[in-house]
C-alpha positions as CSV (number, residue, x, y, z in Angstrom):
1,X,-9.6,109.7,-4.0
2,X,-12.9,107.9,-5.7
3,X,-12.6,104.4,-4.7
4,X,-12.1,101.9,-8.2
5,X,-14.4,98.9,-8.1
6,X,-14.4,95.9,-10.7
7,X,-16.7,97.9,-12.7
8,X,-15.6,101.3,-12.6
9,X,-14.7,104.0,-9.9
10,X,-16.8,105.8,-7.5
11,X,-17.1,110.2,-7.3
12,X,-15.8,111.7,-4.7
13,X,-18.3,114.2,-4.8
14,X,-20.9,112.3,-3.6
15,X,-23.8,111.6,-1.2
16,X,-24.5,108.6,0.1
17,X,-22.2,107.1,-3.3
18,X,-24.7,109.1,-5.1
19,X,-22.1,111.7,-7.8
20,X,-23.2,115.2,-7.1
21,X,-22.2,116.5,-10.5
22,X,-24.4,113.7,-12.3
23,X,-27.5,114.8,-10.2
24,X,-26.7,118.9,-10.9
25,X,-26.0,118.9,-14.6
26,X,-30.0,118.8,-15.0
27,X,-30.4,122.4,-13.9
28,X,-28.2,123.6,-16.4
29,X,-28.6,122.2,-19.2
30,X,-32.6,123.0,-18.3
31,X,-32.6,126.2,-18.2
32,X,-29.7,126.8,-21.2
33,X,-31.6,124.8,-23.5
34,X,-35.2,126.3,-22.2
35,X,-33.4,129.6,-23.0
36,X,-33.5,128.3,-26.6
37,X,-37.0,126.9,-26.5
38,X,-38.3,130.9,-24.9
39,X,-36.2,132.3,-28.4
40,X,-37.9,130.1,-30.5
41,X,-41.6,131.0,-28.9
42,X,-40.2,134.7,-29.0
43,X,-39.4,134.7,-32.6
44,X,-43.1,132.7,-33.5
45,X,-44.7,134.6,-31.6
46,X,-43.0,138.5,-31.0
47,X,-44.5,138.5,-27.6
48,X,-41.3,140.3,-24.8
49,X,-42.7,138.0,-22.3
50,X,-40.4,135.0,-24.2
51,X,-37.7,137.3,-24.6
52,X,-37.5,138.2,-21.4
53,X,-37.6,134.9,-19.8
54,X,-34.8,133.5,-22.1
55,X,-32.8,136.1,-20.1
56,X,-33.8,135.0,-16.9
57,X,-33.3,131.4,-18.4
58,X,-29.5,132.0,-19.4
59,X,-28.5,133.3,-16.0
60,X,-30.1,130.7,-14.1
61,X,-28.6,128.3,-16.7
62,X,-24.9,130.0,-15.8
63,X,-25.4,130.0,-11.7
64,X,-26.4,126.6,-12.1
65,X,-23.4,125.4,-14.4
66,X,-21.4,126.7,-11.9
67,X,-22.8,124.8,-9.5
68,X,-22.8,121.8,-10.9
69,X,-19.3,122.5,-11.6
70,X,-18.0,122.1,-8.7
71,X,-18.5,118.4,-7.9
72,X,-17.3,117.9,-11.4
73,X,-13.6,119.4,-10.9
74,X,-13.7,117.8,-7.8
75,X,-14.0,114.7,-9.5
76,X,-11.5,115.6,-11.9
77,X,-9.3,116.6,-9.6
78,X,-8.9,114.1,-7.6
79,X,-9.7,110.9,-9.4
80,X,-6.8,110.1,-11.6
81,X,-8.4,107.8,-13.8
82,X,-10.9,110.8,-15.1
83,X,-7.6,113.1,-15.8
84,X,-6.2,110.1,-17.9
85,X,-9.3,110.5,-20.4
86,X,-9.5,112.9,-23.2
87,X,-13.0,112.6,-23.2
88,X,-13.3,114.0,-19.9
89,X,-10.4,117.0,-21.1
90,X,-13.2,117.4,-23.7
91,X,-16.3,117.3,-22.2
92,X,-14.6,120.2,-19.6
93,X,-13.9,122.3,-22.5
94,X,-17.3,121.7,-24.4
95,X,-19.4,123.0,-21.0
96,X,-16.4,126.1,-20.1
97,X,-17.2,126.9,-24.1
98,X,-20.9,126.5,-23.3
99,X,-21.2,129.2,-20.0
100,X,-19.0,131.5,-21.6
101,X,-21.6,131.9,-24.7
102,X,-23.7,131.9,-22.2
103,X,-22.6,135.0,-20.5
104,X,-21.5,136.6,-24.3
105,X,-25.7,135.5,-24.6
106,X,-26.9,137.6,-21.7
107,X,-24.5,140.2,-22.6
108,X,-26.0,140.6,-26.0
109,X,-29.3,141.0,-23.8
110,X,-28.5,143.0,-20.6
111,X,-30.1,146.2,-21.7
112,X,-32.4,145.3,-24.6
113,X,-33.3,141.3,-24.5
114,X,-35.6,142.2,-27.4
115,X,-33.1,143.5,-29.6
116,X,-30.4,141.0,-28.1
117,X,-32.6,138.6,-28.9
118,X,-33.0,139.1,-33.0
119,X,-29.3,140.2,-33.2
120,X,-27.3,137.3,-32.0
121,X,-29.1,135.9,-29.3
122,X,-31.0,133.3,-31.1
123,X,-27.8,132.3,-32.6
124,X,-25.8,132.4,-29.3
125,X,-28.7,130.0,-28.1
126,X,-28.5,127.7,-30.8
127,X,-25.3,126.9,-30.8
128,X,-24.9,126.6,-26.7
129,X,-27.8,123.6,-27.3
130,X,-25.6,122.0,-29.6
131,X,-22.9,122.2,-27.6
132,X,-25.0,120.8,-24.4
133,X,-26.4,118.0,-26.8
134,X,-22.4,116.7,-27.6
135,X,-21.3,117.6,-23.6
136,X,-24.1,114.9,-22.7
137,X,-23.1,112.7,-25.0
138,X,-19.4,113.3,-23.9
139,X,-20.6,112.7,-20.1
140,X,-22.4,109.9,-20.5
141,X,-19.6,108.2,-22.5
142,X,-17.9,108.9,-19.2
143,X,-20.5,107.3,-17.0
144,X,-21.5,104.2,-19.3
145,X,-18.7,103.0,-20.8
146,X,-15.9,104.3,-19.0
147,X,-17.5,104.0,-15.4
148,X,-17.0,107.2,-13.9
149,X,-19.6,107.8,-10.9
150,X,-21.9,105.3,-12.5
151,X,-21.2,101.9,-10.6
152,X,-23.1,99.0,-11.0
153,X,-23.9,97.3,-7.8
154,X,-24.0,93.6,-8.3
155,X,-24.9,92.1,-5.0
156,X,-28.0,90.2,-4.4
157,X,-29.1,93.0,-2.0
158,X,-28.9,95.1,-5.4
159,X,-30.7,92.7,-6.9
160,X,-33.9,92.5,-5.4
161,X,-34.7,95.8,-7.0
162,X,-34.1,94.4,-10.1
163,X,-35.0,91.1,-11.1
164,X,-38.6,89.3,-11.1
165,X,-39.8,87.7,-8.0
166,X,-40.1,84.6,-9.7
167,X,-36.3,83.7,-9.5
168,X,-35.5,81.0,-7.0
169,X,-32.3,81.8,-6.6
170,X,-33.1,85.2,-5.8
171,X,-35.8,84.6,-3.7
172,X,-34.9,82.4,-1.7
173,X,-31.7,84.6,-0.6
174,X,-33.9,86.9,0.7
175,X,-36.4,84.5,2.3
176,X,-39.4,85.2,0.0
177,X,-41.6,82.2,-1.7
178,X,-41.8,82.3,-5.6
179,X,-44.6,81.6,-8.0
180,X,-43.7,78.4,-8.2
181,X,-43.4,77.5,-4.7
182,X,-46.9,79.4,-3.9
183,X,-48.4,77.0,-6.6
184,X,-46.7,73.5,-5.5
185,X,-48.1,74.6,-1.7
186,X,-51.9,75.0,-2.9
């Protein structure tokens, strides 16, 4: 079960209290959206070589969402707190929506990704970025304002990687001399 802290509560699916599925999602929504991108150059452009690498874009796009999965329903599975949220209900739907146009994309595609393409591929493509653009939003309403796998760490050890040298307080928890000090000592 991901442990709750003050601030929020900690994956489950995790390295080194690092969430898997936050460090993952990048691959996807890479290559889905690139898929778009390749379309677009495609259609400016008529030359196969987009075509054919907004194919090879999609399925790497759909291995990877799979992937990426993975840590996510673990997550939801076994933190309570993100099965309580019907943002996190949504943002599951959004991205299951999102891999199955996927595959309907590369369908389209299979045998022609030319004529896929100019059919409904560009179409197919447009609407999983959308899509991807609201399941971001969705997961990072999850991560920074709800908490989920995003925990701040508040302890002066934290700290030092985060505030100026020049703070006393700071500094001298960790043995260092300020500005201040360095200048009262010349």
């Amino acid at each position: 079960m991901g442990m709750y802290h003050r601030h929020g509560v900690q994956s489950t699916a995790a390295i080194a209290g690092h969430p898997l599925h936050h460090m993952l999602v990048a691959f996807p929504i890479a290559f889905l959206i690139g898929a778009f991108g390749t379309d677009i150059a495609f259609t400016l452009t008529q030359d196969p070589f987009w075509a054919q690498g907004a194919y090879w874009l999609l399925i790497a796009g759909i291995v990877t969402a799979v992937v990426a999965a993975i840590p996510g329903m673990v997550d939801f599975v076994t933190i309570d707190r993100v099965r309580n949220l019907w943002i996190s209900w949504a943002h599951m739907a959004v991205n299951l929506t999102v891999v199955a146009l996927a595959l309907v994309n590369v369908g389209v595609r299979l045998y022609n990704p030319i004529g896929g393409l100019q059919e409904w591929g560009i179409w197919l493509s447009g609407a999983q970025t959308a899509l991807l653009l609201f399941s971001g939003w969705l997961g990072g309403e999850m991560s920074y304002r709800y908490g989920i796998g995003a925990i701040r760490d508040y302890s002066l050890k934290a700290e030092q990687f985060h505030v100026e040298i020049d703070r006393p307080d700071v500094a001298a928890a960790y043995g260092r001399r300020t500005g201040t000090d360095n200048a009262q000592s010349r």
